[in-house]
TIDO-483648 format. One line per field, with one value per residue: residue number from 1; residue in one letter; x, y, z of N, C-alpha, C in turn. Coordinates in pm, whole numbers. Atoms other than C-alpha are relative to their C-alpha. Layout:
BEGIN
seq: [NUM|...];
type: [A|...];
n.X: [X|...];
n.Y: [Y|...];
n.Z: [Z|...];
ca.X: [X|...];
ca.Y: [Y|...];
ca.Z: [Z|...];
c.X: [X|...];
c.Y: [Y|...];
c.Z: [Z|...];
This chain:
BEGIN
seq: [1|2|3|4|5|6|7|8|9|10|11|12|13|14|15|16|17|18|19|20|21|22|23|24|25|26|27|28|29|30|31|32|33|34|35|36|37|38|39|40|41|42|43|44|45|46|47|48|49|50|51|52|53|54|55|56|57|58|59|60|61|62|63|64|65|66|67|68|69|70|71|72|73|74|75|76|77|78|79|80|81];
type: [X|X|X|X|X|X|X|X|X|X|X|X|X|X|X|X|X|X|X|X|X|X|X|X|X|X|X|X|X|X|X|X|X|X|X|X|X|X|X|X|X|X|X|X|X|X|X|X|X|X|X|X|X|X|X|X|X|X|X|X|X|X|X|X|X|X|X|X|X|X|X|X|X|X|X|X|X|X|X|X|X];
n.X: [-50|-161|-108|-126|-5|22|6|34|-93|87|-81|141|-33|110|-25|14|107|-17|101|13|126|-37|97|-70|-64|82|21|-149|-90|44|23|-143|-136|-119|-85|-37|64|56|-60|7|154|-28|-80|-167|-75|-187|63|73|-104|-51|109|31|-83|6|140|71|-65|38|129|26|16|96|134|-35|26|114|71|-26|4|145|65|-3|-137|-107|72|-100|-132|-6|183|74|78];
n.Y: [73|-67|144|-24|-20|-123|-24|-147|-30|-124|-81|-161|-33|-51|-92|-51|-111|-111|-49|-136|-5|-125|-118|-29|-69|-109|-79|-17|-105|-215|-52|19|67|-119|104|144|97|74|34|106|112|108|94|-35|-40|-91|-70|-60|-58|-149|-75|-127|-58|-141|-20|58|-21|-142|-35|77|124|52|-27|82|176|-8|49|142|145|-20|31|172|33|14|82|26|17|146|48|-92|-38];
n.Z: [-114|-61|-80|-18|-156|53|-77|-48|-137|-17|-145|-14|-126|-97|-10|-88|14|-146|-131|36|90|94|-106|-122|19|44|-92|-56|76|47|-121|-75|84|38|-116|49|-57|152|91|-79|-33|108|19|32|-172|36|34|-39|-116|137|10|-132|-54|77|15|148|115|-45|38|125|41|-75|77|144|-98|-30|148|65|-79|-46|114|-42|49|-129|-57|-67|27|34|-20|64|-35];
ca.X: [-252|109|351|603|727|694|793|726|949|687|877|636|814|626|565|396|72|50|-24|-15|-305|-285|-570|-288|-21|-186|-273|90|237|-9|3|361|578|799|929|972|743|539|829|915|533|635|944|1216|1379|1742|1490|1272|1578|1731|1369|1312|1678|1614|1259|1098|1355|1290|936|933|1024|719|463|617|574|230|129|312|171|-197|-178|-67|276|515|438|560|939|942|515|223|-95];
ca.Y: [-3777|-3681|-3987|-3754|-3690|-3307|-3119|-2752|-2543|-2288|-2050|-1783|-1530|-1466|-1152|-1043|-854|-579|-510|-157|40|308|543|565|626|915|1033|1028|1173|1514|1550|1412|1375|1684|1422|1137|935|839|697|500|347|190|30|297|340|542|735|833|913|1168|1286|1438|1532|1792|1821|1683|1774|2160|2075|1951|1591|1560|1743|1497|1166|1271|1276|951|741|918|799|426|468|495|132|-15|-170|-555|-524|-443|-321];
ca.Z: [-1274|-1073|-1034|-934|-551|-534|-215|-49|136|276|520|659|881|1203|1263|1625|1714|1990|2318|2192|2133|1824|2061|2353|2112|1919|2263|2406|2086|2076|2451|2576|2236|2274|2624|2391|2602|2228|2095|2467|2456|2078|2210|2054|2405|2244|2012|2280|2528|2189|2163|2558|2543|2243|2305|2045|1818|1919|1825|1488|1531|1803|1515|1232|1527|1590|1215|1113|1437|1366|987|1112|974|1241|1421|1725|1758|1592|1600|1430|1529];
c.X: [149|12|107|-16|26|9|6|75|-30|65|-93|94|-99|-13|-133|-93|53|-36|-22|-123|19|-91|121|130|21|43|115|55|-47|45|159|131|120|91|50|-90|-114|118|69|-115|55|108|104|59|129|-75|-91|98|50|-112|-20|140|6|-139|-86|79|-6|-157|-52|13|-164|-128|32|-26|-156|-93|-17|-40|-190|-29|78|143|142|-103|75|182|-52|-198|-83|-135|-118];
c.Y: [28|-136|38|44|151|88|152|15|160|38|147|88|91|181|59|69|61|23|101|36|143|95|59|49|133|94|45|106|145|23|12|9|131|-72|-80|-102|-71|-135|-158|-155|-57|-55|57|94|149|84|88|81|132|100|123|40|151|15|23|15|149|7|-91|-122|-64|37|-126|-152|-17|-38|-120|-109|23|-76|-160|-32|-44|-156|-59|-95|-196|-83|58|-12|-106];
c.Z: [16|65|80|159|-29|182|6|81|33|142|10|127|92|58|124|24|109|82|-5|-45|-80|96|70|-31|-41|126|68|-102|11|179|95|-85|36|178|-18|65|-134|-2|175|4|-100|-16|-83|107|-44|-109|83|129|-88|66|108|-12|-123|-2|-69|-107|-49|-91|-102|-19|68|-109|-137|59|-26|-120|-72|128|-27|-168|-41|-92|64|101|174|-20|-28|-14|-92|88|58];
């Protein structure tokens, strides 16, 4: 038996689902990423403005987007899936 007063200080931080769908990003990154338009859909606006201005990163950042949004790594900005 507990006589004693005994309190909790349960802090959960919230963390956001997505209107995003992983299908549409996939599909953006193989088809549009070397425009940056991937990296616009998941909400990194000044990443995806860089991106179309060196186009894709002369290639290689749009094949390295494509990999890390197809193997659910790269997520959207402040969201998850």
């Amino acid at each position: 038996m507990c006589n004693g007063s005994r309190t909790y200080d349960m802090t959960v931080d919230y963390v956001r689902g997505s209107n995003k769908s992983w299908l549409v990003a996939v599909t953006l990154s193989a088809l549009l990423g070397t425009l940056g338009i991937d990296r616009c859909y998941m909400g990194h606006y000044w990443a995806g403005v860089l991106k179309a201005v060196t186009v894709g990163g002369f290639g290689i950042w749009s094949v390295i987007d494509c990999m890390l949004i197809a193997a659910d790594v790269f997520r959207p900005a402040g969201e998850v899936w």
